[in-house]
ZAMARGU-4260 file (C-alpha; in steps of 0.2 Angstrom, whole numbers, plus 5000, padded with zeros to 4 digits):
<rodrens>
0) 4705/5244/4858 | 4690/5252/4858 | 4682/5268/4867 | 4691/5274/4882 | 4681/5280/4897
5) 4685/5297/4893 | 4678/5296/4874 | 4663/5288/4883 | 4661/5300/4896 | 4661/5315/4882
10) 4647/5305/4870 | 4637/5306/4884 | 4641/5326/4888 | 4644/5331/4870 | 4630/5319/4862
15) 4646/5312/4849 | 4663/5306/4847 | 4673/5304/4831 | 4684/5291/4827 | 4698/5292/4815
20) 4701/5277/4802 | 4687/5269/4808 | 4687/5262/4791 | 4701/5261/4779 | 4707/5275/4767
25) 4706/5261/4753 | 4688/5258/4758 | 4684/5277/4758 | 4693/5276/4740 | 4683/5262/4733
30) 4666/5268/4738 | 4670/5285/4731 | 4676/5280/4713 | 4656/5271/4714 | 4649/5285/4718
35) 4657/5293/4706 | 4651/5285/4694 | 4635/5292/4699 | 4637/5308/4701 | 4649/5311/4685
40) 4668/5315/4688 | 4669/5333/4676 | 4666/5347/4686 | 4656/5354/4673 | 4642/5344/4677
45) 4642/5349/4695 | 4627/5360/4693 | 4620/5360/4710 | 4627/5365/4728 | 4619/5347/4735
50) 4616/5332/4726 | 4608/5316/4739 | 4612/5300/4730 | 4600/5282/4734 | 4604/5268/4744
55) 4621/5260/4743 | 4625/5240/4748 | 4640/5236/4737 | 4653/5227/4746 | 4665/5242/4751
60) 4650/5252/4758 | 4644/5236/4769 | 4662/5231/4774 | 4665/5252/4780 | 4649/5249/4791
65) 4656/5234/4802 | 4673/5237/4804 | 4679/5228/4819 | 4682/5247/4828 | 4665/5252/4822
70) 4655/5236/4829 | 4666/5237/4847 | 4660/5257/4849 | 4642/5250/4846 | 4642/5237/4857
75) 4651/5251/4870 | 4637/5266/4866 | 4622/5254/4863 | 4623/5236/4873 | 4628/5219/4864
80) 4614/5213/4855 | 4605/5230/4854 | 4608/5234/4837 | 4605/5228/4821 | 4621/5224/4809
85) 4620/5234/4794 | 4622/5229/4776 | 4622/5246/4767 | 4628/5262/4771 | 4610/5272/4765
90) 4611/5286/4754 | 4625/5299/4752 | 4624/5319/4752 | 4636/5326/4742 | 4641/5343/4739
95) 4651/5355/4728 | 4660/5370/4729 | 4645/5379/4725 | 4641/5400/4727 | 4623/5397/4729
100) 4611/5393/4745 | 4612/5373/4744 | 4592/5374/4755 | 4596/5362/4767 | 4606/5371/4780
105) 4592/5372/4795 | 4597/5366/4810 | 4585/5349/4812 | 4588/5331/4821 | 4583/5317/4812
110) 4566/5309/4814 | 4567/5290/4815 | 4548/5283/4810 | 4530/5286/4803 | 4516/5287/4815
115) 4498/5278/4813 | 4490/5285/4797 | 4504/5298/4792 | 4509/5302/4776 | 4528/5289/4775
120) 4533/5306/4759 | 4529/5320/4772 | 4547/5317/4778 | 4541/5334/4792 | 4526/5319/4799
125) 4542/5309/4804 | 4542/5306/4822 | 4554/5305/4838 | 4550/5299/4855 | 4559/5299/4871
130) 4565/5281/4869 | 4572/5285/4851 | 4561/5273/4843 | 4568/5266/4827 | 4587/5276/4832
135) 4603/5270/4843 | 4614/5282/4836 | 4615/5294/4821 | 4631/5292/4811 | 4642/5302/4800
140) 4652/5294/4788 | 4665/5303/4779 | 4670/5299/4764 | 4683/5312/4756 | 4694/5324/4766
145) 4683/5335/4775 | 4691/5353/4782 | 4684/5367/4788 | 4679/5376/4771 | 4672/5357/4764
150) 4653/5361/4771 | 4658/5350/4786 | 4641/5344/4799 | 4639/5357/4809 | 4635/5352/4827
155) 4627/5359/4843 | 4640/5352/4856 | 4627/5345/4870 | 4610/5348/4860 | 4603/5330/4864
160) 4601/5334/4881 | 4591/5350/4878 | 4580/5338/4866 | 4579/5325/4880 | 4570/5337/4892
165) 4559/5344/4878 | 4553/5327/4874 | 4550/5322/4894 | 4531/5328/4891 | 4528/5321/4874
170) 4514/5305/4872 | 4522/5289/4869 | 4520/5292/4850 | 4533/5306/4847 | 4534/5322/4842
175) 4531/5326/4825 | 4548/5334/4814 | 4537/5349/4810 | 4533/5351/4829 | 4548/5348/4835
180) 4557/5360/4822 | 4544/5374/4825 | 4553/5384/4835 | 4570/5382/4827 | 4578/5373/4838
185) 4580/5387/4848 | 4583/5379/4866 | 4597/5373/4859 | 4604/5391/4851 | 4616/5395/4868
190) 4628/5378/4864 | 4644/5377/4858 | 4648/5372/4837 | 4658/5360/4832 | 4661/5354/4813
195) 4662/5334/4811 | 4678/5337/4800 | 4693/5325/4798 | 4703/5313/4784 | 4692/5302/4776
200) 4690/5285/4784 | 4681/5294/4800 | 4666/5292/4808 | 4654/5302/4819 | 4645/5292/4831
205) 4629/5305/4836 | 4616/5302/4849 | 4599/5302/4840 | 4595/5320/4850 | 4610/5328/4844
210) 4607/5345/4832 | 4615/5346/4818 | 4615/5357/4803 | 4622/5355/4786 | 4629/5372/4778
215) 4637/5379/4760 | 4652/5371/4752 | 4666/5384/4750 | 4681/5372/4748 | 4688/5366/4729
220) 4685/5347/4731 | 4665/5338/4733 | 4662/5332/4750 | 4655/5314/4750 | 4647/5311/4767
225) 4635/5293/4772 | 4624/5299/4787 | 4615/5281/4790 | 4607/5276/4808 | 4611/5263/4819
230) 4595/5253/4819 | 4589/5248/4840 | 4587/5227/4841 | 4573/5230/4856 | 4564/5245/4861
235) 4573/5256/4874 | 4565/5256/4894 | 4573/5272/4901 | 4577/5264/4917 | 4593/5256/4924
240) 4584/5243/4934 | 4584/5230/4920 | 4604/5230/4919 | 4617/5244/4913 | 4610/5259/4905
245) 4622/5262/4891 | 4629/5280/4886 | 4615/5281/4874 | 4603/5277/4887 | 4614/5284/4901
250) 4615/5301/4893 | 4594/5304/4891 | 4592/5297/4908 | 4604/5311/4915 | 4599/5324/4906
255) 4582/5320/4912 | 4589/5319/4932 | 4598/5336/4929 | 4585/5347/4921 | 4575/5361/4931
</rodrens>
């Protein structure tokens, strides 16, 4: 079935849309039962507010990332052949019902590549650019029932356009995370939250400008969450002269046009 026009028109306003069961509930449940596994199942060993968890490519992860609805709102948001399949779903956050400051609730986007020379640990020397280099789409996987006390994402409704304009002047080589982060964030303060919160089995789909913040767990069950990106196939030319400028494209382009 896909996207309708309306979803697509509020991706490109918004910065995200979710779909629900965009993976299977049994998916969700054999992917979680690995991971935990790794984590350990007694709640006496959750210690910590936040646990991040390495790269996973079993077969449940790598089926959850190319579901039939999944791979049709990539080709919608992105272009046919303008993205790279995955075959892992990345590394997982998960977090516990937990009193304590987790440390990692700032209000950040995610940088997509190293520059020349920089340090590949200094994750802060991670770059973004205007074209998003090395990011079609920022996704949010859930894997457990997320509600509103579970530490769900916390989104700035419309942020990636108030990142598009700030990265009109930037060199072809990006903007720094530290650079980009040294303010805060704070022309994106005025906009709207959301909370990326539904069953498991959902997914985010996120343009790579959109603000986002994680925040403390204050529910009674972990939250298992894969926030993997959608890898570009070509570099981006923000122009609609060499065909359709998807929503991805489509939404940097306008927010370019409408800013003062």
């Amino acid at each position: 079935m896909g996207l309708s026009p309306d979803q697509i028109e509020r991706f490109i306003a918004d910065g995200f849309v979710a779909i629900e069961d965009a993976f299977s509930r049994q998916l969700a449940e054999a992917g979680r039962a690995i991971l935990w596994r790794d984590v350990g199942d007694d709640p006496a060993v959750w210690t910590r507010p936040v646990v991040r968890l390495g790269e996973y490519a079993q077969a449940p992860f790598a089926a959850a990332a190319n579901t039939p609805a999944l791979t049709q709102a990539f080709d919608q948001l992105v272009g046919p052949g303008c993205w790279f399949r995955r075959t892992s779903l990345g590394g997982f956050v998960v977090r516990f019902p937990s009193p304590d400051d987790p440390g990692d609730t700032g209000w950040h986007v995610d940088a997509s590549y190293v520059g020349n020379g920089e340090d590949q640990g200094d994750f802060l020397s991670w770059r973004i650019n205007l074209a998003s280099r090395g990011r079609a789409l920022l996704m949010l996987f859930l894997y457990s029932d997320i509600g509103e006390a579970d530490a769900p994402t916390r989104i700035r409704v419309g942020s990636h356009v108030d990142i598009a304009r700030r990265l009109r002047a930037a060199p072809e080589e990006g903007v720094s995370l530290r650079d980009l982060a040294a303010e805060g964030f704070a022309e994106s303060a005025h906009r709207p939250e959301a909370l990326a919160a539904g069953p498991a089995g959902t997914v985010y789909l996120c343009h790579p400008f959109l603000v986002h913040a994680g925040q403390p767990h204050r529910g009674k069950t972990p939250k298992f969450m894969a926030q993997p990106p959608l890898y570009p196939a070509t570099p981006w030319r923000l122009t609609r002269d060499d065909g359709p400028a998807y929503p991805v494209k489509e939404a940097i382009l306008r927010a370019l046009e409408t800013s003062v």
